[in-house]
C-alpha positions in Angstrom: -68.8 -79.4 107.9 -68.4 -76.2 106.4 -65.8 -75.7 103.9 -63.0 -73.4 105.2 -62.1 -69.9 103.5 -59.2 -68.7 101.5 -57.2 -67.2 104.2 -57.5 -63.8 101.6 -60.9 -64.7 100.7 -62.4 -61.0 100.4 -59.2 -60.4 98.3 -59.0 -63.9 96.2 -57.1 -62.9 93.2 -59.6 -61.4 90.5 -58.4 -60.0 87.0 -61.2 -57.4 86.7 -60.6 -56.1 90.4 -56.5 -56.2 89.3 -57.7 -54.1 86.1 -59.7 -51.8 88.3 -56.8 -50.8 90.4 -54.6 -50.3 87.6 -56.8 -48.0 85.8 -57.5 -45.9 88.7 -53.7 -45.8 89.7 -52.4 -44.9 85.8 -54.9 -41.9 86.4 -53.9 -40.6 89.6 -49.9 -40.8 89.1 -50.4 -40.0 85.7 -52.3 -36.3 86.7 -50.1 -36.4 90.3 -47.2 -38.8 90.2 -45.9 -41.6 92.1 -45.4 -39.4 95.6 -48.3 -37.5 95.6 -50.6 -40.3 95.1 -51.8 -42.4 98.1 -53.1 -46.2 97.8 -55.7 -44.7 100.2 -57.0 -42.3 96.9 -56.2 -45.3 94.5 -58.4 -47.7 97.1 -61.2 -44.7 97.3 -61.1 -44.4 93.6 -61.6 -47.9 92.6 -64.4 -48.9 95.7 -61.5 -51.7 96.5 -60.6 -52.0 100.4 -57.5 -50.6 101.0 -55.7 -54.3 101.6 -56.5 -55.2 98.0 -53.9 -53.5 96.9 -51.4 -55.1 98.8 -53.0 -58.6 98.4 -52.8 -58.0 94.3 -49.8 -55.3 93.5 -47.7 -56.0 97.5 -47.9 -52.4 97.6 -47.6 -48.5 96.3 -44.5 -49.8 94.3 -45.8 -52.3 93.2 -48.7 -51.2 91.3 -46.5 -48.6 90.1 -44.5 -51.1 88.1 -47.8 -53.1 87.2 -49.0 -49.5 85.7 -46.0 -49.2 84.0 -46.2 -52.9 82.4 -49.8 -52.2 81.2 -48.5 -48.6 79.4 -46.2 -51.3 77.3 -48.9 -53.6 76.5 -50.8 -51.1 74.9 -48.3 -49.3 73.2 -47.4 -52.4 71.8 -50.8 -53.3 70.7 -51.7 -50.2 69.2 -48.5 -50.1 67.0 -48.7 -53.7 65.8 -50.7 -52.7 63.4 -48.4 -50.6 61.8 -45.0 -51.3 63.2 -43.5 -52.9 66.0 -40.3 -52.6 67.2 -40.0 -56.4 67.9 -41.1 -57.6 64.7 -40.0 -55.1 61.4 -37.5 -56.3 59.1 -35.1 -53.0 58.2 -35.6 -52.2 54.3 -32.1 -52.2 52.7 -33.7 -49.8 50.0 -34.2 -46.2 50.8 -37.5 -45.7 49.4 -38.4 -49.1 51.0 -37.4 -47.7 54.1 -38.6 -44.4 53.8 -42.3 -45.7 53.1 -41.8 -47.9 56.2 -41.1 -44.8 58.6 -43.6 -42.7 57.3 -46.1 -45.7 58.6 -44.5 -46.0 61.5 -44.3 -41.7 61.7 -48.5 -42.5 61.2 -49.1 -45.3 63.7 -47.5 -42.9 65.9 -50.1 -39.8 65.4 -52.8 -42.3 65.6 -51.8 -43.3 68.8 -50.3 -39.9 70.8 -52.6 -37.5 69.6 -56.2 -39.4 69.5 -57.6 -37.2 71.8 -61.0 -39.1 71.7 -59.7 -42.2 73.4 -59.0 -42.7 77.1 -55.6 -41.0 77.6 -54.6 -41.7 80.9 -51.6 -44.3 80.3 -50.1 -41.6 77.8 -50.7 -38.9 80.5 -48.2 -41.6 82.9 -46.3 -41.9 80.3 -46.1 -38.7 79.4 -45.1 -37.7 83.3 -42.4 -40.5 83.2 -40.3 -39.5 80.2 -38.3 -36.9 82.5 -38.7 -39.4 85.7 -35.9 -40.8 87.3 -37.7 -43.8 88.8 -38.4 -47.5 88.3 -41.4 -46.7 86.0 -38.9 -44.4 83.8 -36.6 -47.5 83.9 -38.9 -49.6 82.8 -40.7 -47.9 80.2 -37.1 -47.0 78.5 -36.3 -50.1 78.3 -39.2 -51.9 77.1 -41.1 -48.9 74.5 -38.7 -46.0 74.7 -35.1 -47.3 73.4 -36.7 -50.0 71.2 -39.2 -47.4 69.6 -36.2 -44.6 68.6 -34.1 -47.7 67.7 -36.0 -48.7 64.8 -36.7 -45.0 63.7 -33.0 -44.5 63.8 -32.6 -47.8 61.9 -34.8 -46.9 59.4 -33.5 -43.2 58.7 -29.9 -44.5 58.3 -31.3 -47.2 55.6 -33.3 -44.1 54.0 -29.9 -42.9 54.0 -28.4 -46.1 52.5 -26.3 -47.1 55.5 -26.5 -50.4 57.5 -25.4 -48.9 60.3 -27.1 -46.4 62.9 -24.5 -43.0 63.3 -25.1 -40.1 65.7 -26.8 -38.0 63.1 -29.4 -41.0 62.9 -30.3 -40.7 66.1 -30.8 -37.0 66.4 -33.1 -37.5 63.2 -34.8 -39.9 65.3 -35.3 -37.7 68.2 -36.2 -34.5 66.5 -39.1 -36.8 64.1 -40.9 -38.5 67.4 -40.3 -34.9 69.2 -42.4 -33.5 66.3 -45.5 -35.1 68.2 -44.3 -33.5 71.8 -46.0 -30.0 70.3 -49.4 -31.8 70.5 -49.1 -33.8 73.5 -47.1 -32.3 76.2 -48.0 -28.7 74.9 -51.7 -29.7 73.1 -53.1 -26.5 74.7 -50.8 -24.1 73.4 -50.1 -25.7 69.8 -54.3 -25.1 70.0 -54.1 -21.6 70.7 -51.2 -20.7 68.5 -52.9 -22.7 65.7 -55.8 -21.1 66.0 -57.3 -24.7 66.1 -60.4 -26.3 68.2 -59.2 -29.7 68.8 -56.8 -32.3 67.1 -58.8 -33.4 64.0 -58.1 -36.0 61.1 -57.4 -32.8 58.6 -54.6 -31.6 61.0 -53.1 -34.9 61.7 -52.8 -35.2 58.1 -51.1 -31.8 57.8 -49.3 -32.9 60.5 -48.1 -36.1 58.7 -47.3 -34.4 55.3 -44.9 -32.3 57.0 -43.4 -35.0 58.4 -43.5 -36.7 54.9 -41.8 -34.3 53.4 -38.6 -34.4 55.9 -38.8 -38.2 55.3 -37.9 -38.0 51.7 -35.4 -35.5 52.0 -33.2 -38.2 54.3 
């Protein structure tokens, strides 16, 4: 007797089909956001029938939030090398502390402005930072609050306090905002530079700079 089918059997789950989708989706909404993208271009993209999606993800949203998830996973792999949010211990020394943001400060260049690299979860997340939906949610609470929370913690013990004030948090802002002028605005930091592309030598101009207003906290 022959043996019966999955009742989804063209659409059985499958992590590399899963990982397909997702990687086609965090390039679409990433270069045309969430309402401009159709899981018809997604499905098209990916050479998965249409009903895949919904068989894997439920739907658009779905997916959406699955993309979201992934830009988290590999934020936090690529800055576990360096510093993670989940897992630093706060100096109580200020040169302890400063030495620790400055590699944070560096894990962070690494990451934002390796242009070499696929780029299409920092391109979503990029998009989502002034987002009002469930990805922006999302991504706040799992990469963006932790993230400034520990460069906010580490800049008030640079400052010998154990506690984070206002003026720690604008620090905070206005040191990862130093990277916005060679992500969000790459093309015209280039042009006003004078630069070809992001290379090591300008990264570590870049992170000098940014060395220097560390030790003056």
């Amino acid at each position: 007797m022959p043996r019966k089918s999955s009742p989804r059997g063209p659409y059985r789950s499958s992590a590399e089909t899963r990982q397909r989708l997702i990687e086609s989706a965090l390039a679409l909404f990433g270069s045309n956001g969430f309402e401009a993208t159709s899981t018809r271009d997604i499905a098209a993209r990916t050479g998965v029938a249409l009903p895949g999606i919904a068989y894997h993800f439920g739907g658009k949203e779905g997916l959406y939030r699955a993309c979201a998830e992934t830009v988290v996973e590999r934020y936090r792999e690529r800055m576990r090398p360096g510093a993670d949010a989940s897992d630093v211990r706060l100096p109580k020394e200020p040169d302890v502390a400063r030495a620790a943001l400055k590699r944070v400060m560096a894990t962070l260049a690494a990451m934002l402005l390796d242009s070499a690299g696929d780029d299409a979860w920092l391109t979503f997340m990029i998009r989502e930072m002034n987002g009002t939906g469930l990805a922006h949610d999302l991504l706040y609470r799992d990469l963006w609050k932790p993230g400034l929370a520990l460069i906010a913690a580490l800049v008030a013990a640079a400052r010998a306090r154990e506690t984070i004030e206002e003026e720690d948090k604008l620090e905070a802002l206005l040191l990862l905002s130093s990277f916005s002028a060679f992500s969000t605005s790459r093309r015209v930091a280039l042009d006003f530079g004078g630069w070809a592309s992001i290379d090591e030598p300008l990264v570590s101009a870049m992170l000098d700079r940014l060395g220097e207003r560390i030790d003056a906290l």
